[in-house]
C-alpha positions as CSV (number, residue, x, y, z in Angstrom):
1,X,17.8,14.2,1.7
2,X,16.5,15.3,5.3
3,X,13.4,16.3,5.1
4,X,12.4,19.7,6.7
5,X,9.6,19.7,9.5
6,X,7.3,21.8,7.4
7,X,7.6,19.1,4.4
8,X,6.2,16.1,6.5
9,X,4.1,18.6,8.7
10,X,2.6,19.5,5.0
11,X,2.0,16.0,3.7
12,X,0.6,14.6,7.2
13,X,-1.9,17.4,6.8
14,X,-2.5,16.9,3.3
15,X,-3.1,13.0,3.3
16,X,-5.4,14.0,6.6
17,X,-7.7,16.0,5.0
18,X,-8.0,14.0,1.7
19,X,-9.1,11.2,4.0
20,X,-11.0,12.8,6.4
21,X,-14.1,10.9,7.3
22,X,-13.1,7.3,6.1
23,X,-12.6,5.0,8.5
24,X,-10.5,1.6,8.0
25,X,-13.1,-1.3,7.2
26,X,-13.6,-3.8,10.5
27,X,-12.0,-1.8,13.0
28,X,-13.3,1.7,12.5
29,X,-10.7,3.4,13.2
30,X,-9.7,6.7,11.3
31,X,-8.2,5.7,7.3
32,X,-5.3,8.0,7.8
33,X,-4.0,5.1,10.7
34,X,-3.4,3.0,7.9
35,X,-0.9,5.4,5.9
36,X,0.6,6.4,8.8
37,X,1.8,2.7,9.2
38,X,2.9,1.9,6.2
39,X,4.7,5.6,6.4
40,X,6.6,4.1,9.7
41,X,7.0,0.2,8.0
42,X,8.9,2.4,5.1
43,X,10.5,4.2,7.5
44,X,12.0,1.2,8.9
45,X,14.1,0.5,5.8
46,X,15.0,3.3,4.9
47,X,15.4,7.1,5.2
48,X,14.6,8.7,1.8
49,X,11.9,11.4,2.6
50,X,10.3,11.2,-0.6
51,X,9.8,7.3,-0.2
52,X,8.1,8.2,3.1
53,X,6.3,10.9,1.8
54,X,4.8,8.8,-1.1
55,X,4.0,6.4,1.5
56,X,1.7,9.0,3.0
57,X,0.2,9.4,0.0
58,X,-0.1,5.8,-1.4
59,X,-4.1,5.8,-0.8
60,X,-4.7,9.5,-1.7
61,X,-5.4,9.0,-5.5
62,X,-7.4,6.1,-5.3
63,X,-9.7,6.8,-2.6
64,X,-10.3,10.2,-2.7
65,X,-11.1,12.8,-5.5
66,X,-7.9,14.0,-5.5
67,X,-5.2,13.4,-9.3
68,X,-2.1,12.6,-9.3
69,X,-1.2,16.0,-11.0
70,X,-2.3,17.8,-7.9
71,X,0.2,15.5,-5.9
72,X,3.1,16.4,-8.6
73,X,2.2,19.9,-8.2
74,X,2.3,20.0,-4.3
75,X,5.0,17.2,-3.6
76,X,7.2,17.0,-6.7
77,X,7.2,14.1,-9.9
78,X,9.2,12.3,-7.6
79,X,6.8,11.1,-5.1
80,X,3.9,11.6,-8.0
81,X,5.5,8.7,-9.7
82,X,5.5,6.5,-6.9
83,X,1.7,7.5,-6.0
84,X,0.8,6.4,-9.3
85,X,2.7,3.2,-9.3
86,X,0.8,2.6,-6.1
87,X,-2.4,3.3,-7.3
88,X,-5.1,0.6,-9.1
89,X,-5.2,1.1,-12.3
90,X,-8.4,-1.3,-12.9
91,X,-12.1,0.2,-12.9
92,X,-15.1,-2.0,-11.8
93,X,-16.1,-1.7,-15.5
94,X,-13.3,-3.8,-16.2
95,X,-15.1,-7.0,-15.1
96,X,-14.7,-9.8,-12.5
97,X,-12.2,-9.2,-9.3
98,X,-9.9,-11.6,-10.5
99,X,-9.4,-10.0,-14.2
100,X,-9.2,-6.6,-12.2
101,X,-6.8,-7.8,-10.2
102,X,-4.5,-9.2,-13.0
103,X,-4.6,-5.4,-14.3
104,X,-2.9,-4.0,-10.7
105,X,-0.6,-7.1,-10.9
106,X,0.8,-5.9,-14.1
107,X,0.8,-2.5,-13.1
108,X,2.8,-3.6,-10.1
109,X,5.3,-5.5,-12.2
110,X,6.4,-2.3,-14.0
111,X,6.5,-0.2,-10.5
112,X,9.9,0.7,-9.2
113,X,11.6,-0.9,-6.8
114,X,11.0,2.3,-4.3
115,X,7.1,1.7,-5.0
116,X,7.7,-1.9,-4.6
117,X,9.2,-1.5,-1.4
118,X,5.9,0.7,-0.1
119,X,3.7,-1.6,-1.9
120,X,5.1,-4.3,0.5
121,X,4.7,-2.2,3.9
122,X,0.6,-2.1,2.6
123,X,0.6,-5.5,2.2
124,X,2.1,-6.1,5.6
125,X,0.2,-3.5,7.5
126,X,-3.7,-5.0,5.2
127,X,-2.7,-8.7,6.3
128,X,-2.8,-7.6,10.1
129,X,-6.4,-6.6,9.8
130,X,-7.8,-9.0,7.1
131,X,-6.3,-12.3,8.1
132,X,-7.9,-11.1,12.0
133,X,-10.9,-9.5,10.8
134,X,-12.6,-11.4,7.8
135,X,-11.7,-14.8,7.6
136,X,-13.5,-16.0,4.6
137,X,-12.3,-12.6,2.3
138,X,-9.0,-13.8,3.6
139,X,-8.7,-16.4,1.3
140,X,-9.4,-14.5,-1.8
141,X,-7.1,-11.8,-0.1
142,X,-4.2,-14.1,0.9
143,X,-4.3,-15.9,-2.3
144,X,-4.0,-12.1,-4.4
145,X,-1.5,-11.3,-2.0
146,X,1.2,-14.4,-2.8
147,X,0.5,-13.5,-6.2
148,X,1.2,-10.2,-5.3
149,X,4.8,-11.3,-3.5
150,X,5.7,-12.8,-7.0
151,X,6.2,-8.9,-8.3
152,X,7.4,-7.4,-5.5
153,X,10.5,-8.8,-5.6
154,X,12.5,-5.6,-6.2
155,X,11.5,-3.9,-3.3
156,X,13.3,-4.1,0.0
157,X,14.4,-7.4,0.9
158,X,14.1,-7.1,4.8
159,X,10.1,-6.3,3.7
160,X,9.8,-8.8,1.6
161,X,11.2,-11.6,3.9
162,X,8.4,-10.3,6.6
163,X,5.6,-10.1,4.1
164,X,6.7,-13.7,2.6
165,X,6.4,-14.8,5.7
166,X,3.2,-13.3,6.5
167,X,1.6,-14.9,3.5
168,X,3.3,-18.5,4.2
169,X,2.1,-18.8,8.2
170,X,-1.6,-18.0,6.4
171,X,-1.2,-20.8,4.3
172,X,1.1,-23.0,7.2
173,X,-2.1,-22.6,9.4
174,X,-5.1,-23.2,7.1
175,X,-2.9,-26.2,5.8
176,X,-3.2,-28.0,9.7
177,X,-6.8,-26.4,9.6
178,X,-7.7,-29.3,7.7
C-alpha cells in the first residue's frame, strides 16, 4: 500500500487549496492545521495510505464547494467512500441542533470501521480546542461527543480508549466543579 510522494504531495495540495482562507474557530490558525492532525492521529494507528488520505480529506466536502464525485474522480471510491461517511449529512433546514445531530449519529453508525477510526482522530484533535476554548459550547459539544463514542466503537481501539477518555476527564472535572 505505500503511498508514492506525488500521491500525498497531491492530496496535501488539494485539501490546501479547498480550504484556503478558513481559519480554525478560537485560535485562528489556518483550517488545513486541523486535517493535518487528524491525518497524523490516523497515522498513528495505522499505515493504510488511503485511510490517511481520506483523513486529509475528511472536511473537504462539507466545508467547501467541492462533491464527493470530484474526490472519487481525483483520489479513487476508496477514499470517496470514507469522505462521505465522514461528512454531515443533516442541513440547517432539518431543524433544531439536537435533531440535526441525531441525523450524523445515524450516519455515523452505518460508517465503516476505517471512517470510524478517522472520525475518532476528529473528535480527539476538536476536544483539544473546544473543551480550552469555549467552555459553555463545551457542554453541548461534550455531551454530542459521548453520544458520539457510543457509535464509534468499530474504529480503532487504541483511539477509542484516548478519545473515551477525553470525554470522561470532561465529565470527571465538571463533576468536582460542583
Amino acid at each position: 500500500m505505500g503511498m508514492k510522494n506525488n500521491e500525498i504531495s497531491e492530496v496535501i495540495r488539494f485539501a490546501t487549496n479547498a480550504h484556503e482562507g478558513q481559519v480554525r474557530k478560537y485560535t485562528f490558525v489556518p483550517y488545513i492545521s486541523h486535517p493535518f492532525s487528524v491525518a497524523g492521529i490516523v497515522s498513528s494507528v495505522t499505515s493504510d495510505d488511503e485511510m490517511i488520505m481520506a483523513a486529509l480529506l475528511h472536511d473537504v466536502v462539507e466545508d467547501t464547494p467541492i462533491k464527493i464525485g470530484k474526490i472519487q474522480s481525483r483520489f479513487g471510491f476508496r477514499v470517496a467512500s470514507m469522505v462521505a461517511d465522514l461528512t454531515k449529512v443533516s442541513k440547517l433546514e432539518d431543524g433544531k441542533r439536537a435533531v440535526r445531530k441525531e441525523f450524523d449519529l445515524q450516519h455515523t453508525y452505518d460508517a465503516s470501521p476505517e471512517a470510524k477510526t478517522i472520525k475518532l482522530a476528529d473528535l480527539i484533535d476538536n476536544i483539544c480546542s473546544i473543551g480550552l476554548f469555549d467552555k459553555k459550547f463545551a457542554k453541548i459539544y461534550m455531551e454530542e461527543k459521548r453520544l458520539l463514542l457510543g457509535v464509534l466503537q468499530e474504529g480503532d481501539e487504541q483511539l477509542y480508549k484516548l478519545a473515551k477518555s477525553y470525554v470522561d476527564k470532561y465529565y470527571a472535572r465538571i463533576t468536582s466543579d460542583t
